[in-house]
N, C-alpha and C positions, 0 to 999 in steps of 0.2 A: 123355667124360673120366673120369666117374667108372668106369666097369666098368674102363678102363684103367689107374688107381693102386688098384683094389681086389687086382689082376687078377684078369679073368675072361673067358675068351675068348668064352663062349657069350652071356652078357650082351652084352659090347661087337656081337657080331654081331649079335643082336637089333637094338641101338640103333641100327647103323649101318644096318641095310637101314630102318629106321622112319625116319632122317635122308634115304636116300635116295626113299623115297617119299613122303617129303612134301613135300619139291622138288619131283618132278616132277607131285603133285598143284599144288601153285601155281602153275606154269609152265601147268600144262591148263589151268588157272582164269584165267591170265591175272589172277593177282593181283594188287593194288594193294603188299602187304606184299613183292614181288619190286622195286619197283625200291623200296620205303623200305629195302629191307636193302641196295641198291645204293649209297643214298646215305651212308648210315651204313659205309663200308668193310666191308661184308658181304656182298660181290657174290659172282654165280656162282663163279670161279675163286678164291676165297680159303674158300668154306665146302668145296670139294673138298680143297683145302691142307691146313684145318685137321681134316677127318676122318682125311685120310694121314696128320698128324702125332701125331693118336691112337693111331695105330695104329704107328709108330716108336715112341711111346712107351708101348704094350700089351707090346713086342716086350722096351725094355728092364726096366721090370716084372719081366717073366717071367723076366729073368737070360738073353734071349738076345742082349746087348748083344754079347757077345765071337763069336756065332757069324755066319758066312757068309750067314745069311739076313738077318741085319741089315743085312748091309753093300750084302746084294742089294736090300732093299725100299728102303733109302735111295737107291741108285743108281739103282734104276727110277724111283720117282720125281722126282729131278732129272732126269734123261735125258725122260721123259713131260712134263712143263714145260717142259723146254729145246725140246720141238716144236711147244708151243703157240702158239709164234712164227710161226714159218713157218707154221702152219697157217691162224692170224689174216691175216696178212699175204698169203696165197694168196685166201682167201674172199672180203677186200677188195677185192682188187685185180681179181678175178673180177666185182664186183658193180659195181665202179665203171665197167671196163671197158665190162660189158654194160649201164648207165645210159646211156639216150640223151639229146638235151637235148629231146626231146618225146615224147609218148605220146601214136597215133593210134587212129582207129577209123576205116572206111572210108575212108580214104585210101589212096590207092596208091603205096608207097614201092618200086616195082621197081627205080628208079635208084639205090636203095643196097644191099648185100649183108648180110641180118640172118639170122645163123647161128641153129641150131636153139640153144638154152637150155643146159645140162648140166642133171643130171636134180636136180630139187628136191631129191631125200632128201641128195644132196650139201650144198647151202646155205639149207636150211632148218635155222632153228636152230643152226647148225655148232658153232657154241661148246658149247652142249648134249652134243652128241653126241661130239663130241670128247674133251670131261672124263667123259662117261662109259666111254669106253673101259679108264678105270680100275678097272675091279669086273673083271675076271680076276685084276689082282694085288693086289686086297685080298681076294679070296676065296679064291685059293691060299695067301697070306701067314697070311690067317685059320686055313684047317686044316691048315695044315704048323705053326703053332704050336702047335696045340691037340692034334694027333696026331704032332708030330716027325717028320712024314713030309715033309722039309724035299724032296722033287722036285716034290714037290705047288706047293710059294710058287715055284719055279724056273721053272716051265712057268706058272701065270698071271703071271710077272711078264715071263716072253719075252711072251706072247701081249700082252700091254697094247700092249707096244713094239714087236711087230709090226704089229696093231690101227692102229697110231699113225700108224708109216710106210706101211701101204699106204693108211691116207686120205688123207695127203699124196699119194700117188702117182696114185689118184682122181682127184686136184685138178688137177694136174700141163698132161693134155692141155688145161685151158678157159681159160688164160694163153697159150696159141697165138696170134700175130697172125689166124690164122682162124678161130679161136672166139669172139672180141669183135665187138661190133660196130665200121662204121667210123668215124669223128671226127666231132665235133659239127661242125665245119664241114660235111662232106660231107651227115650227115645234113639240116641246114638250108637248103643249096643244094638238094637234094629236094624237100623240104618247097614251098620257094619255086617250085621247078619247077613241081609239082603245084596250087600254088596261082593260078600264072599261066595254065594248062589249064584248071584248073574256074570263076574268075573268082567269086568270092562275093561277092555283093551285101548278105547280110542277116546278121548275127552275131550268137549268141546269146552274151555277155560274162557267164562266170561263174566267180565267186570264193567261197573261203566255208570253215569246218569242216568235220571228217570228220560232223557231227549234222545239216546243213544243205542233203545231196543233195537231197532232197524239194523244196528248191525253185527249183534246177533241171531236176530232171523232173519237175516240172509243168507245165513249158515245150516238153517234148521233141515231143509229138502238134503240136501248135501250127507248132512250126518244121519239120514234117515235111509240113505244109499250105500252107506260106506261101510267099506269089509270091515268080520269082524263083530264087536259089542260094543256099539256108542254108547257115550253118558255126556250129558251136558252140565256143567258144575258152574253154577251162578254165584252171585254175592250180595247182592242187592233185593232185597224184599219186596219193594217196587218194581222191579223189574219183571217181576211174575209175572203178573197179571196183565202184563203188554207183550208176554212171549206169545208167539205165533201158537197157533195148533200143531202139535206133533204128536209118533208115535216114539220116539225118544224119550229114555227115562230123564227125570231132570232133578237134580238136586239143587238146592239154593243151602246157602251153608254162609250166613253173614259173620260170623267169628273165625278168624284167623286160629283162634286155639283149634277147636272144634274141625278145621280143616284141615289142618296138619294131623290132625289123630284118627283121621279116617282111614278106612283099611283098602288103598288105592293100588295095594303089590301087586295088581294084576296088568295094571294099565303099564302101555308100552310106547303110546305117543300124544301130546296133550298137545290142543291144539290154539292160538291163542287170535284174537280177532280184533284188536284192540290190544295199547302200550298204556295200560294202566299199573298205579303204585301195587294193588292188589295183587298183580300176579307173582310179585315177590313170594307168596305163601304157601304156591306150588312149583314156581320153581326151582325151589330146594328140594325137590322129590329128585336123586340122582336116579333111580330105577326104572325111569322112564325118557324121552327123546320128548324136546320142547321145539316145537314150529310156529315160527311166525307168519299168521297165512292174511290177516290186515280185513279191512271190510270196504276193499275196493280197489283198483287199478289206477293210477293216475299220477301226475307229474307234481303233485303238492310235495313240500319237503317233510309231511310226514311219510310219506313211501321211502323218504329214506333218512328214516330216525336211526341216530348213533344208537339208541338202545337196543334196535335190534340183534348188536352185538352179545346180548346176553341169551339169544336161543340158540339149538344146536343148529337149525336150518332155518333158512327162511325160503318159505315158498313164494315165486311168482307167476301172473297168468303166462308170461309170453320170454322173449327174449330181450322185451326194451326195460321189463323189472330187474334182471340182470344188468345191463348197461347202465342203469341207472345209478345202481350201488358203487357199480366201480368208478364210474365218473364223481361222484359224490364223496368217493375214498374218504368213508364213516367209519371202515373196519371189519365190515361183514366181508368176508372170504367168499370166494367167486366159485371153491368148492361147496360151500353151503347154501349157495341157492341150486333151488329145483324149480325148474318148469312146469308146471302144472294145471296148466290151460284153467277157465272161470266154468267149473261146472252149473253155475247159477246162470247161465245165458242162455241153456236149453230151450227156454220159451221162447224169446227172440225170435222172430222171424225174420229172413230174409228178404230183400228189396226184390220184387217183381219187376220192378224198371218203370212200372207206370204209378198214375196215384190211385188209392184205393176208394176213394169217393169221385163224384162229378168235379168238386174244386179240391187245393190240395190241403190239409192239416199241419200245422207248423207248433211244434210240441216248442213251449219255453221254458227250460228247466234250469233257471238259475243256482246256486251253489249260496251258502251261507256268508254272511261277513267277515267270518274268523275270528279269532280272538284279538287282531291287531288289528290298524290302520290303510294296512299296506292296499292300496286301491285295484290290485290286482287279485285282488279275494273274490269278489263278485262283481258282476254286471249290474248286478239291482239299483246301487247306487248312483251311476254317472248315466247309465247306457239303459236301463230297464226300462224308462218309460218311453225313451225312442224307440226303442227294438220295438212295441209292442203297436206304435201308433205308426210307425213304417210300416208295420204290418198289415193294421187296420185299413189302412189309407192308400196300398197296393192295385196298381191300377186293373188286375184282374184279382177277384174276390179270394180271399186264404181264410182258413176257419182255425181261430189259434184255439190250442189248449196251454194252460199254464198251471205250472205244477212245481212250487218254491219247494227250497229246503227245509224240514221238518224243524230244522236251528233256527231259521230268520226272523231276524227278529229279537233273537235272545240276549243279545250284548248291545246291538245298537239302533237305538230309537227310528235313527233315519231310516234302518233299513226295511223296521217294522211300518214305518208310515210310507215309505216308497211301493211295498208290498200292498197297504191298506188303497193305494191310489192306482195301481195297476188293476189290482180287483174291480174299484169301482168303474176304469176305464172300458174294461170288457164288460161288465153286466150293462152300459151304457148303450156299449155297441152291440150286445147280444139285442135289449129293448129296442133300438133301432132299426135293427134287419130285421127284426119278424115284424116290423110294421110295415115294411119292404114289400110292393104286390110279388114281384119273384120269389120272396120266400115266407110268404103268407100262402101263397098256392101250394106251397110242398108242404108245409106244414099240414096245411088242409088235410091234402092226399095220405098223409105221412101220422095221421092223428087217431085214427085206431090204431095203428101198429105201435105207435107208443106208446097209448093208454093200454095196451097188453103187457107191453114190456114192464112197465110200472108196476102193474097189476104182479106179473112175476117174479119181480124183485121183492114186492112187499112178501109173497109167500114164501120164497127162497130166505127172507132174512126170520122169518118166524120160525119156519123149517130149523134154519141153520140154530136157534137160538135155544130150541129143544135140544136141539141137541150137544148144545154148549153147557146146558143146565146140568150136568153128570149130579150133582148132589139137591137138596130141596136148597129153595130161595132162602137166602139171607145169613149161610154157610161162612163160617169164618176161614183163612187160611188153613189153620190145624183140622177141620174138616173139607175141605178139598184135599188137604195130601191124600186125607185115607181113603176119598170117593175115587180122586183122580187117575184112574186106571187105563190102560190103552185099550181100545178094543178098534178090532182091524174092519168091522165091519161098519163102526160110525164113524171113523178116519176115513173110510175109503167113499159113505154117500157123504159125508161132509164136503172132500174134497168135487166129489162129482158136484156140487152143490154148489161149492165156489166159481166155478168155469164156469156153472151154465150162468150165476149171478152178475161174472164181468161181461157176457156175452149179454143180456139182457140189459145191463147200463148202459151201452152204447148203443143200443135199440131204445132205448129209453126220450131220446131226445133226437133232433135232427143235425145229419152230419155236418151243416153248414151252421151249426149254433156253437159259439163259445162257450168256452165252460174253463172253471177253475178247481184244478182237482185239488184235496189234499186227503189227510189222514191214510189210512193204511190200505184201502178199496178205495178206487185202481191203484193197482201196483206201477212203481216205474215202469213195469218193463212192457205190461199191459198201454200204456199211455206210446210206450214207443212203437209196440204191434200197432195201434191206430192213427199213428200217424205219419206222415210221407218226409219231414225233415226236421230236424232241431237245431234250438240255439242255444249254447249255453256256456258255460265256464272251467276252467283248469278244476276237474273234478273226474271221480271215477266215474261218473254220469256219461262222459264224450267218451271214456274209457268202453264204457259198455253198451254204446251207442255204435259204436263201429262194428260190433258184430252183426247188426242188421242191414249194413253195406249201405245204407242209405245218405243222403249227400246231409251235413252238417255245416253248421256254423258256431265258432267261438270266439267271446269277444276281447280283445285286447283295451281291458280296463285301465292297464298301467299305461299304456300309451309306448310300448315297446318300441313298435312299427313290426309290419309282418315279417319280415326277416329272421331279428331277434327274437320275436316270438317264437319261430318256428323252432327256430336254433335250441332254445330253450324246454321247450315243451314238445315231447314225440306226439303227443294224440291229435295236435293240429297239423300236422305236417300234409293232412291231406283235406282241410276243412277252409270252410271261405272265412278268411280274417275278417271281424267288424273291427269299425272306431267306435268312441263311445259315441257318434252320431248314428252309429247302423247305418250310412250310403250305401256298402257293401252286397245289404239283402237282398237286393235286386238280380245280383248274381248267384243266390241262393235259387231263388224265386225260379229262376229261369233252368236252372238244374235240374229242379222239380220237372216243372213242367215239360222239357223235349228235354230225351236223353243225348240228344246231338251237343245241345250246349253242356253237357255235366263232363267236363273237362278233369274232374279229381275222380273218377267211378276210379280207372285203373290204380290210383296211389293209395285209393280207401282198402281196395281189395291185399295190396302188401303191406300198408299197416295193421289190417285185422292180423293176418299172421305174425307179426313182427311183437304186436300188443298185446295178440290173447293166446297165440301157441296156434299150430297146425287141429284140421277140421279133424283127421285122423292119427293116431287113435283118437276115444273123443274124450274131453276133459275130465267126465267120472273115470274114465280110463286109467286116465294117467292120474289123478287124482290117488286111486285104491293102490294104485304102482307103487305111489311114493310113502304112501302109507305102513305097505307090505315092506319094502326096503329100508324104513325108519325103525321100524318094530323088529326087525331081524338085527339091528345096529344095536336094537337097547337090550335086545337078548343076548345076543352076543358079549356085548360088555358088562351085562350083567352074570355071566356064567363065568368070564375072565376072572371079575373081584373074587366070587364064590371060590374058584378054583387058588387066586392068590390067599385068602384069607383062612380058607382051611374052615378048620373049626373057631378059630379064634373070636372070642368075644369083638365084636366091635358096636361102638356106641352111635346111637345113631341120632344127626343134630335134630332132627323135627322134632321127635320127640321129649329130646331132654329142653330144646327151646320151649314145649309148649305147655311142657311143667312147670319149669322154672320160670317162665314165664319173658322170658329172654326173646328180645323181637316182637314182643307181641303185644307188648304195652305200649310206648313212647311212639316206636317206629310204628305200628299198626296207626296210630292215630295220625302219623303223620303220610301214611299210604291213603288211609280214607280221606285228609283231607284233599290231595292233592286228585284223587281219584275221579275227582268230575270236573275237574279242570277246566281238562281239552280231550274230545274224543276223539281226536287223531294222534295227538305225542302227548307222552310224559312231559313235565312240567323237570325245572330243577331240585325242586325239593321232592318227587316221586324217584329220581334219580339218585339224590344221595339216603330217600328212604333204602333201593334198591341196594346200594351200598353198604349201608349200616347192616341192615339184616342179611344180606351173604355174609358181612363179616361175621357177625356173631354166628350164623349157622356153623362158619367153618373152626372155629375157634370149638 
């Protein structure tokens, strides 16, 4: 504005390409400051607005109010707005269209007709790119003013509004009744087809945040073992796209209507991984046995959430998830738990007694900050950057790996900038030690075998990504269901592909160099194979750290004192207490190092049984066990009703709820909202969701 009342044409050009590159710097960033200027009426289409109107007003400025080019760049402009409609309204209609009411994975939807996608650069972003089509006629406009070569503004101001209409014309063919998918009812009459062919007996029921896949796929290997015909039934749309690779069928089913009318008579035990509002919606299925199996072991007070009282069973890895409930006297019945050892700990390896490198590896695997205050949530805050600079600063050399919680960060600022200071703390020390002559000489030696490894990572990730592509690039959801088919031969080198991948990343670099893991490559448990001890927090982390018998440490953030701590929490009963100074690790350190001093090996080796269940049977074992005797329960008492009710008509609530429409309105919104709450408990208002919608079910 101001180069424009000073006038000056070269300044305002300046400004304006610096206006438009910082948009689209934000837009890359996926900036937070992108939807606060949305809320503030500063949205996309209005900071476009207000540059054209800079530039009307650059125009009269300059005294070319009375000429032709004015009246042109004004017309382009409204004319260029007035298509913004149709073009919104095309993209819409486009996306709604091609929305189906489910999103599968191995399922076979042959009985419905799901057209190829139109090509992403189309509807990706549309609105974007759309208002960008304006920089022809601000840049002719711009040097037909500056130079009075007024064909120059004439010819970028056609081009915009040609630009304009042929994207509209683009759009055009994928509003075809042959380019949409066909109607949610046809697609769900498939669906139900499909499901009455495969008969699923065992259901993985998962609900949850776009932050909260992990624990869902940490169930995926599991139900890919387990007797029977698994089905995995999601809720979240988001969620897809971060499910792990599997050969499990997967339905995603975001409508509560639509999920209740599914044709589920087959299923005999639904299995639940997470206390979300959502799972009110299955439930209500009486025909089946509901188990609460959580997505993790550990002493937090979600392991022992009141609402677990609303499954038939709740399953735990060992004997301390039993003690736990009854000590907590929530209401779950001592009948209803099952033992069922952590079949996800297979990978795990067991302590050899010595360390696996020349110095030893010290895994830090802190826990999130929780939804409250309470300073006993994580170590990151009081204790994080001591733990890691005791470490550093050990007077014989430790090579840490640090590997936070996939949550940190999300509630609270400090813990995000405590995380952002620990990272830089080790890349600090990582650049420090390789300028080290001791570990510049290994490096040396050590420097084709990692540029191989490298080398092999990059082709493993190419490899793997072929083979991820199941359908052509730029595929919408609605074509991935129809692509995404199991096939046992690219699950089986994918999987080969993954191992040889983690194996090749830790060849990649030298053992004595720091490194900060995240995202979903390495996996926790991978990080725990490579290293010789950890530190970390009241989390199912120390929970599933103990099966590799190795010596730990967890830190007492509240300031307990070891005692009560221990008193409190079974998974430290056998770990070195810190303060939030870490003095402590010393006697970690030394653990590691001579088995002489590791003074907790024998109370590690009776709480692994105590925490995860006996090595024999083994956990898929007794897993399939309690499976097989959950689904005899639901036959069972489903041949009882049959046999009490005769023939007699009886009404049955899912259905007439999901006509009626009963549950599925008020209460449904009040499920989703509560539903990302908290990934580990229900909230009070998912709670009296829960409540409201049993009542009307049963009524």
């Amino acid at each position: 504005m101001l180069a424009a009342l000073i006038p000056n044409v070269w300044f305002f050009a300046a400004a304006t390409a610096v206006t438009y590159a910082a948009d689209w710097y934000l837009h890359q960033r996926g900036s937070y400051l992108i939807n606060r200027l949305s809320k503030v009426r500063a949205g996309l289409p209005i900071r476009f607005l207000l540059r054209q109107l800079m530039l009307i007003l650059l125009l009269a400025r300059l005294d070319l109010a009375e000429e032709p080019l004015f009246y042109t760049a004004v017309a382009t402009f409204l004319l260029f707005y007035g298509l913004q409609a149709p073009h919104g309204a095309l993209t819409t209609l486009i996306r709604l269209r091609r929305t189906m009411p489910v999103v599968t994975r191995n399922v076979d939807l042959h009985a419905v007709r799901i057209p190829d996608a139109p090509p992403g650069a189309l509807l990706r972003r549309s609105a974007e790119k759309m208002l960008h089509l304006d920089i022809p006629a601000m840049v002719g406009i711009l040097i037909a003013a500056g130079t009075r070569e007024y064909a120059v503004g004439y010819v970028g101001a056609a081009l915009t509004l040609v630009l304009a209409l042929a994207y509209l014309a683009a759009l055009l063919p994928y509003v075809r009744r042959g380019a949409l998918v066909p109607p949610a009812a046809a697609v769900l009459k498939a669906v139900d087809t499909w499901l009455r062919e495969y008969q699923p007996t065992v259901v993985l029921y998962f609900s949850g945040s776009n932050e909260s896949a992990y624990q869902g796929n940490m169930w995926l290997e599991t139900m890919a073992r387990v007797e029977g015909r698994p089905l995995i039934v999601m809720r979240e749309r988001g969620l897809v796209p971060q499910l792990a690779e599997t050969s499990v069928p997967v339905i995603c089913v975001p409508a509560g209507t639509h999920l209740m009318n599914l044709d589920l008579s087959t299923v005999r035990v639904c299995l639940y991984p997470a206390n979300v509002g959502k799972n009110i919606h299955i439930l209500r299925v009486p025909t089946m046995k509901h188990v609460f199996i959580g997505h993790g072991d550990s002493d937090k007070l979600a392991s022992v959430n009141p609402y677990s009282k609303v499954y038939d069973e709740v399953w735990t890895a060992g004997r301390a998830g039993r003690d736990r409930y009854a000590l907590a006297d929530v209401g779950v019945r001592d009948e209803d738990i099952v033992e069922v050892g952590r079949p996800q700990l297979e990978p795990i390896k067991s302590w050899t007694g010595t360390v696996k490198n020349p110095i030893p590896t010290v895994l830090y695997a802190p826990t999130w900050e929780g939804w409250d205050d309470n300073p006993g949530n994580t170590s990151l805050l009081l204790a994080g950057e001591n733990i890691v600079r005791r470490l550093l600063a050990a007077d014989d050399p430790v090579r840490i790996i640090y590997k936070p919680h996939p949550f940190t960060g999300i509630r609270s600022g400090k813990a995000k900038a405590v995380d952002a200071r620990i990272r830089g703390m080790l890349g600090k020390a990582a650049t420090e030690r390789a300028a080290e002559p001791r570990w510049a000489k290994e490096a040396e030696r050590a420097a084709a075998a990692h540029s191989a490894a490298k080398a092999e990572l990059v082709r493993i990730d190419a490899r793997l990504a072929e083979l991820g592509a199941v359908g052509r690039s730029g595929g919408d959801e609605a074509e991935e269901s129809r692509v995404s088919l199991a096939d046992p031969a690219r699950e089986a080198e994918a999987a080969q592909l993954r191992a040889a991948w983690n194996d090749a990343y830790w060849r990649s670099f030298g053992w004595w160099e720091h490194r900060t893991v995240t995202g979903a490559q390495p996996k926790l448990y991978d990080c725990f194979n490579e290293s010789d001890a950890m530190v970390s927090d009241i989390s199912s982390v120390v929970s599933d750290f103990i099966a590799s018998g190795k010596p730990y440490a967890v830190t007492d953030s509240a300031g307990l004192g070891a005692e009560e701590f221990k008193r409190q929490n079974t998974a430290v009963r056998a770990a070195v207490i810190l303060s939030n100074g870490a003095e402590e690790l010393d006697e970690l350190l030394a653990a590691v190092a001579d088995p002489a001093a590791d003074t907790l090996a024998g109370a590690r080796r009776e709480l692994k049984t105590y925490l995860l269940g006996p090595d024999e049977p083994t956990s898929m074992e007794q897993f399939n066990a309690a499976v097989r005797a959950l689904a005899a329960k639901a036959e069972a008492r489903n041949a009882g009703v049959a046999q009490r009710i005769g023939d007699q008509a009886v009404s049955v609530p899912d259905r007439e709820a999901a006509s009626s429409g009963v549950g599925t309105g008020e209460s449904e919104a009040l499920a989703d909202a509560g539903a990302d709450a908290d990934p580990d408990a229900v909230g009070e208002t998912e709670a009296e969701t829960a409540v409201t919608e049993g009542t009307s079910a049963a009524r």
